[in-house]
Steps between C-alpha positions, in 0.01 A plus 500: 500500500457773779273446772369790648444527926246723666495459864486724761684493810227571779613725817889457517685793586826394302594153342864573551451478868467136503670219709684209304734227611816591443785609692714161666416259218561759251787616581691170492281494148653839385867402620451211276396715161152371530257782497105371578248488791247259631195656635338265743149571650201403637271733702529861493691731242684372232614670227697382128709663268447355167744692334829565625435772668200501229143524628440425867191312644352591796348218631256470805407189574301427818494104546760234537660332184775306340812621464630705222795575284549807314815603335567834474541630154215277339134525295252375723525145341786481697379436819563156659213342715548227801332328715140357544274799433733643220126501321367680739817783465412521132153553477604748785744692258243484193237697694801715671578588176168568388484776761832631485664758245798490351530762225739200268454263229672172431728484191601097332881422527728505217749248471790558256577137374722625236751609727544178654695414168748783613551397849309793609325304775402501878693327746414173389473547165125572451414795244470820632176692502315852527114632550422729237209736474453629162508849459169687379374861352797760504688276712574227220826595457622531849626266737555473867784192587468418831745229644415286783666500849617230681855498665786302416662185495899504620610126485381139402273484782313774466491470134351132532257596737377819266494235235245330578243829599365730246825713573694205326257370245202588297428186554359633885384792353062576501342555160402839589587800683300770629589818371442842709656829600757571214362243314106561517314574208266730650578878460375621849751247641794553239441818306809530345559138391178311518466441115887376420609152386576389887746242574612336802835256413486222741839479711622130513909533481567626827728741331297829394533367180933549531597105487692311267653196547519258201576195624223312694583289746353133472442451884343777560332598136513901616519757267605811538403704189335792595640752265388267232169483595516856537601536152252186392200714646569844337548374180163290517319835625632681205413268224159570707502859424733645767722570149253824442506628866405860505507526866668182750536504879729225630442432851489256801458422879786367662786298350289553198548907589839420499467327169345791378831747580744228370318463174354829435752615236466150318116547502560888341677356235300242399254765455446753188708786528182744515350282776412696883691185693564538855536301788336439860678310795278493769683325835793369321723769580715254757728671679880415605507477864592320810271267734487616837730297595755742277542182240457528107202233488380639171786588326612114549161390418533664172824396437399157525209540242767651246711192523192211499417668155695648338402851489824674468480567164186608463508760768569858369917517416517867607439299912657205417849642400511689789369314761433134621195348262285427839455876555411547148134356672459830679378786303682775661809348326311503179199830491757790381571318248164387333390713263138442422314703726393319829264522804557339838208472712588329814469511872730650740482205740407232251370200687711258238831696603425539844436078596741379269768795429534702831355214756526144314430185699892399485604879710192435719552181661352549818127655310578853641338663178260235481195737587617784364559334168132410497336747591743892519224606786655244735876662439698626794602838527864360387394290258294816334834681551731227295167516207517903517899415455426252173235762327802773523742254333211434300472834372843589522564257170182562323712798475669385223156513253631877456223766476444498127091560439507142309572317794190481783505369794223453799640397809249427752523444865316163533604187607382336141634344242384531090212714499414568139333173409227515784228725416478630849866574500516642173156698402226518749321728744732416816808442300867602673568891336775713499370864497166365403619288222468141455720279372321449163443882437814560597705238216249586260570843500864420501460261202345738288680831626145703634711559856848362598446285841835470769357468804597381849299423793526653851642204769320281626203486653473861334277358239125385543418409147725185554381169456767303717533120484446308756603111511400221693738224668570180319607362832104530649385250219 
């Protein structure tokens, strides 16, 4: 059943310039795999994701309340009310909502129950699952895959505390999702794709979909069997229709961008040979490089989540025959080689890669970057300096996409991170454009060859059409 949302966000310059808890307590969160946020509020502006980065709420609310809990990356069933006039917050969101606009639509969860029998499950065994929104007019036999972000886990402990959150179980996971940008169904908003069969696979491995460790340990009862619930998934989606695919787009935000570079070949040849397949990675290109305090945080980080499941052989052997299985994470090791054709829309100075990549809590003891993380207004001049410094390394191995017209690219200058599944972000009338394109004019040309698209953005704070994150401190709550 899909739900359809009208509401209309009244007199807010930008949603993505919102303030959200998030910086101390999250990074220790992020440094343990566990990628989620708790919004707490009471008076004043609040604002929601319910879909990760999905649809964002703007929410002004001008009177005290209870506290409460939204994860980020959830349908707006998700959110988790406290306190003594929790009542009072929900009849407060209700007529919110009323008077809001969110141009999305809820779509029912999916879970696969046969795949359970395969030991194609979620960290603690439960079923794995997907939102699908049927396709409809000349877009019945097209589909749009896109896999859901979410970090990593890299040991025991992270892994048991992902197992217990939607990240680790569908179990945690809402019965709907709101749907938007890429994924909307309404042409002025998605042109090019608004009609498909639309998909988002729910990420609860911890993997991108790469594990594959058969024996379960008794103590612990984790699983790590993402590349079988990878498999698990696609097959269900076929026996669906996916088998008669005219035209498929695999894509993803985050580690599930980075899902969608290590599995595009698999998902072009699962598809007819006449099929138009191609694949979108929007902020999971992750780069290889050193903190500042000159140590190789990431590159040990992904090490790690090679070894806790198993991933090795399920990484590409053309990276893993030449090079330690950990790197075989980062797709600079791994885009020359793909041959479907590919677009990588990212930002220069991605906010992900920036607070947990360049600056993460464990090279920042002393909270130097703490501001700057939050907020890139409140950098120093050297600070700016060491981000100008990242975006040229940045750039430097985006390189190695080559300059063939079937691979685009739009590199912004915006401290962001995933921008195609917000409708502001992706389609609107003040979205980020290079050269006066937006992002969703720009892929959909490149998906169906009008105009080839490889653009990169001036430095920052060259561009204006940005819509720059800004994060709130867990430590104030």
């Amino acid at each position: 059943m899909l739900v359809l949302l009208s509401f209309r966000i009244p007199s807010l310059a930008r949603c993505s310039d919102f303030r959200r808890k998030g910086a101390a307590g999250e990074r220790g969160e992020r440094e343990r795999g566990i990628n989620h946020r708790r919004v707490e509020g009471g008076t004043g502006f609040t604002k929601a994701r319910l879909d990760s980065p999905g649809v964002l709420l703007c929410l002004r609310l001008g009177f005290s309340a209870g506290r409460v809990k939204i994860e980020e990356g959830v349908g707006i069933s998700e959110f988790r009310m406290e306190g003594a006039k929790s009542y009072a917050w929900r009849r407060a969101l209700i007529w919110v909502l009323i008077f809001l606009k969110v141009e999305g639509y809820f779509v029912d969860i999916t879970y696969v129950e046969d795949a359970v029998a395969k030991g194609a499950v979620c960290l603690d065994g439960s079923p794995p699952a997907y939102h699908l929104s049927p396709g409809f007019g000349s877009g019945v036999n097209n589909w749009l895959v896109q896999i859901e972000g979410g970090g990593w886990c890299n040991n025991v402990t992270t892994c048991l505390a992902r197992k217990v959150t939607r990240l680790g179980s569908s179990k945690q996971m809402v019965k709907q999702l709101a749907f938007s940008g890429i994924l909307s169904n309404t042409p002025p908003f998605n042109p090019d794709f608004y009609n498909w069969n639309k998909v988002k696979v729910r990420y609860c491995d911890g993997s991108s979909f790469t594990g594959d460790v058969e024996r379960v340990d008794p103590v612990t009862n984790l699983h790590y069997r993402g590349a079988r619930v990878w498999l698990a998934i696609m097959e269900d989606l076929l026996a669906r229709g996916m088998d008669k695919a005219e035209n498929a787009l695999l894509s993803g935000c985050s580690a599930g961008g980075l899902t969608s570079l290590l599995h595009c070949d698999n998902f072009r040849a699962l598809l007819p040979t006449g099929a138009n397949v191609k694949c979108l990675s929007d902020a999971g290109y992750f780069i290889n490089v050193k903190d500042i305090t000159g140590r190789a945080h990431i590159a040990a980080f992904f090490d790690d989540v090679v070894t806790t499941h198993g991933s090795a052989k399920n990484l590409p052997s053309f990276c893993t025959s030449r090079m330690a299985p950990g790197l075989c994470l980062f797709p600079q090791y791994l885009v020359q080689q793909i041959q479907t054709p590919l677009f990588i829309l990212n930002a220069a100075y991605d906010s992900w890669q920036i607070k947990n990549i360049l600056a993460p809590g464990v090279a920042d003891p002393h909270g130097t970057w703490h501001d700057c993380k939050l907020d890139i207004k409140q950098c120093s001049s050297s600070q700016l300096q060491i981000m100008q410094g990242f975006r040229t390394e940045f750039l430097d191995v985006l390189a190695e996409l080559g300059s063939s017209s079937s691979r685009g690219m739009f590199i912004n200058s915006c401290y962001a991170h995933c921008q195609s599944e917000m409708q502001e972000t992706w389609l609107a009338s003040n979205s980020p454009m290079l050269q006066n394109t937006t992002i969703g004019k720009a892929v959909g040309d490149w998906f169906y060859g009008r105009s080839a698209f490889q653009k990169i953005d001036c430095p920052y704070p060259c561009d204006s059409t940005c819509h720059n994150r800004i994060f709130e401190d867990y430590s104030a709550a």
